[in-house]
N, C-alpha and C positions, 0 to 999 in steps of 0.2 A: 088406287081406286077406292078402296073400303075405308081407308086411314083415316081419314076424318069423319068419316059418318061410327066410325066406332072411338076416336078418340086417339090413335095411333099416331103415334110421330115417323114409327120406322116399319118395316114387313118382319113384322117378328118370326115367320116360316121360310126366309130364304133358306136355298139347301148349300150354299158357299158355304166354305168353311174359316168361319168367321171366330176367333176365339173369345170373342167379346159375349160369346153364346153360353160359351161351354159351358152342360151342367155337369158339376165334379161327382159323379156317382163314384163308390169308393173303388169298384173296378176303372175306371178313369182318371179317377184319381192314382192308385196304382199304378196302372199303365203310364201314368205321365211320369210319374217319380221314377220309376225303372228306366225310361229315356233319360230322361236327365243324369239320375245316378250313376247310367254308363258311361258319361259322355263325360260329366266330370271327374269322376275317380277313374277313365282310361282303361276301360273291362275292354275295349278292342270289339268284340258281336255284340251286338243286341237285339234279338228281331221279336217284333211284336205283329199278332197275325189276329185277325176279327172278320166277320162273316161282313159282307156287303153291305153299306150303308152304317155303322155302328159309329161310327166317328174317328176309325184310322188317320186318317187325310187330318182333320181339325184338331188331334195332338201333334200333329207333326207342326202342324204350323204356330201350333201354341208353343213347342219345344223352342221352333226357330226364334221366337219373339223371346225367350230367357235367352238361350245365344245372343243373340242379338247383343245384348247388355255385357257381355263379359268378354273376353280374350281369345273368341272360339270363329275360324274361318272355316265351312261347310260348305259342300257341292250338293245341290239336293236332282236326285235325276227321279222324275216321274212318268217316262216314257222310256218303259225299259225291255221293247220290241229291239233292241238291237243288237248285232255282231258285237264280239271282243273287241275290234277295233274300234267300230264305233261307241261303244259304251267306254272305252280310254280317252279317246277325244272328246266325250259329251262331261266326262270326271276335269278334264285337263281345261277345258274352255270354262268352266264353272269355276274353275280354282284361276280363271286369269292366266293360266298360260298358253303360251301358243301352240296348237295343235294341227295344222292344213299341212298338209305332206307329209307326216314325220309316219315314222314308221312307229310298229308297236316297241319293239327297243328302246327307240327315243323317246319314246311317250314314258315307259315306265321309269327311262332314267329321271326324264324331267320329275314327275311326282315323287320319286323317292328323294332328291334335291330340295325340291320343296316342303315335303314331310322333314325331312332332316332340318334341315333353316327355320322352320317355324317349330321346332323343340328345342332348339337351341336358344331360342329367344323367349321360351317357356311359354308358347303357344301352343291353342290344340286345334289338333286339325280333323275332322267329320265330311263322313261320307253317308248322305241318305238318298237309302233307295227305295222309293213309293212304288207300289204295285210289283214288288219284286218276286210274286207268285209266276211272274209271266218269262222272267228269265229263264234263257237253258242253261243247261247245264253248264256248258262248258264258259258263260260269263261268270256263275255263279263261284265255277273252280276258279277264273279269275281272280274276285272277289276273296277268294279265299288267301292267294298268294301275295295279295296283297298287305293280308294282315302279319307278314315276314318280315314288314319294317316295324322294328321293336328296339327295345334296350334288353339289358336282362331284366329291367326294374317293372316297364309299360310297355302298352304298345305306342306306335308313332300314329298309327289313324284309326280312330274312333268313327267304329261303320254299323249302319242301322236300318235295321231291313224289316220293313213294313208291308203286308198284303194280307191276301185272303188264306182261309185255311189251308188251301192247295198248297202253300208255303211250306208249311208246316209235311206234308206227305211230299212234297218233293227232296224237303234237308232230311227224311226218312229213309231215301234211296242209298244204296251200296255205295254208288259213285260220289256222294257226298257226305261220305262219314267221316271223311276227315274235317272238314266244314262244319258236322254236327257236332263234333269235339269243340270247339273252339268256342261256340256258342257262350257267353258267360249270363245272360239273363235273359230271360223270354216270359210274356205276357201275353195274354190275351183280353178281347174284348168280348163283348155277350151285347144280347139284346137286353132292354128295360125291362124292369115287371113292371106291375100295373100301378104300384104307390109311386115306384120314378117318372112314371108317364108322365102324370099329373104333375108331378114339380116338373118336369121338363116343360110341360105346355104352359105354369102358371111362371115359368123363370122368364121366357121366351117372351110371352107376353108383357108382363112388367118391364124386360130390360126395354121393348120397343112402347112404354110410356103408358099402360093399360089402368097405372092409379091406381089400385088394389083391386081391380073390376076383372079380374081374370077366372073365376069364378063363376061370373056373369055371363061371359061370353061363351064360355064353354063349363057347363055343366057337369055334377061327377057322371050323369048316364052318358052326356054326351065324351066324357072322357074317357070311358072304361069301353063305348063303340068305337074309337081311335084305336087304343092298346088290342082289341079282338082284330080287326084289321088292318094295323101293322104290324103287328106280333112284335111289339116295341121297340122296332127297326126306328133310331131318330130320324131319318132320309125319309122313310115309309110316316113316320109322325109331321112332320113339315109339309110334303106331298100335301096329302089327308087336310091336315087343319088350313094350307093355304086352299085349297080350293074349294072347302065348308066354308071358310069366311068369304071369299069371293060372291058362291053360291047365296049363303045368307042375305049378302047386302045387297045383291041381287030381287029379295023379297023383303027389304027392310026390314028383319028382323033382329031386335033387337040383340040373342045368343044365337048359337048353334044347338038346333037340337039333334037327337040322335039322328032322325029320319033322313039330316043331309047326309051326315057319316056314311051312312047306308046308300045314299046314291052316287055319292064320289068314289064312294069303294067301289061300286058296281059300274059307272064311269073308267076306272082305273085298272078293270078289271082285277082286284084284287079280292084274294077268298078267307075268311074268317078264321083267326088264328089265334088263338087265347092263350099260346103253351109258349112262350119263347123257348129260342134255342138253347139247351143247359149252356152252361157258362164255365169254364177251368180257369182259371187263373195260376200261374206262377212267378214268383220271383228268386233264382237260384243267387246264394251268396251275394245276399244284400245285405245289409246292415241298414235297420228299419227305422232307428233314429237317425239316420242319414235320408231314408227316404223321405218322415214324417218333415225333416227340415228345407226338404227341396218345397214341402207341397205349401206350407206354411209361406214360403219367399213366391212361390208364383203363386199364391192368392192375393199375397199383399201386392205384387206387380200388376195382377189385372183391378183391385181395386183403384189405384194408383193411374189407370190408364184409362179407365172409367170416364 
């Protein structure tokens, strides 16, 4: 609707998670090398955990797209409301095999058949779990028996467990310390400060064709009343600027000024937050010029894809 009265070829605010987006802030960036780093050098866990809206979901799918390109078969499960049983059948139908009647026996024989056959062949095989904050306990001990198929050398399935903090306080529990053991790297995401806001909103807008007018349309006031009420959640950033420009072009005006910020906030009932959430990051037993060279190959891939 706005696109052409501002100059736009594409909605530079969708909230899809679209990697064509991604701004590399250097926790994102981290975050994304530590995925990768697990998956090719065979670290077996890797779970990466960020508060709601941060861009969990949009590395994974960026990870998928380096997958993609190399010798790596993955089962990604993103509804992970289910029984042990059915989290084996939803792992086994992703991975192409047949899974309607068999029992859990069967099911684990097939996978570990198939993990085996596809190492033999110097293939690697990945297991991702989105929103795996929501799993019980007892899939998660699954999950964890799983990681038994090994050599002495690797393990056989590179598994990667993505959610929200809750994640993180549940692999804290008693019943899963043996799970917190195995763990070989963990990351986290944070929300934006206020100078990434602005590259986030002036990236966003360039990639969707804005000619260097990013600036224009959103002002630093009016940028710095996005980052107070999103507390530089991107999800909460896209929200926000999709429906200021909406609203703007609504009164033909030319940018956004603050004053819209202020009524989409108050629309979206959302309440004024200037502080994001502290930010930790880690990465245990990485090796950093292995990281710096994942991050360097997936820049040039999404230049390349551009």
């Amino acid at each position: 609707m706005y696109k052409n009265f501002y100059g736009l070829k594409r909605n530079p605010f969708e909230i899809t998670p679209d990697p064509a987006f991604l701004f590399p802030t250097r926790r994102h960036n981290e975050a994304l090398a530590a995925l990768y780093y697990g998956v090719r050098r065979h670290k077996g866990f890797v779970v990466m955990t960020g508060e709601v809206g941060t861009g969990k979901t949009l590395l994974v799918r960026c990870l998928l797209d380096l997958l993609n390109r190399s010798e790596v078969n993955y089962a990604y499960v993103y509804n992970t409301r289910l029984s042990t049983l059915e989290f084996l059948q939803y792992i086994a139908g992703d991975f192409h095999l047949s899974a309607a009647g068999k029992s859990k026996a069967e099911l684990l024989l097939d996978l570990s058949s198939f993990v085996v056959k596809r190492y033999q062949q110097k293939l690697s095989t990945v297991l991702i779990v989105d929103e795996a904050h929501h799993l019980e306990i007892a899939v998660l001990e699954e999950i964890r028996l799983l990681t038994n198929l090994e050599t002495s050398q690797q393990k056989l399935l590179q598994i990667l467990l993505v959610g929200q903090p809750e994640l993180d306080q549940k692999l804290d529990c008693y019943e899963l310390r043996q799970l917190k053991q195995r763990i070989a790297i963990r990351s986290s995401l944070g929300a934006l400060n206020a100078f990434e806001t602005q590259g986030y909103i002036e990236r966003r807008l360039e990639l969707a064709g804005s000619n260097g007018r990013a600036l224009l349309l959103f002002p630093p006031a009016t940028v710095q009343a996005i980052f107070e009420m999103s507390g530089g959640i991107p999800r909460l950033i896209n929200t926000i600027c999709e429906n200021a420009l909406i609203n703007a072009y609504a009164r033909k005006a030319s940018s956004v000024p603050p004053e819209i910020i202020q009524e989409v906030a108050s629309d979206l009932r959302l309440e004024k937050n200037s502080s994001p959430q502290p930010f930790n990051n880690r990465m245990e037993n990485q090796d950093l010029w292995q990281a710096t060279k994942t991050l360097l190959e997936f820049r040039q891939f999404m230049k390349a894809s551009q």
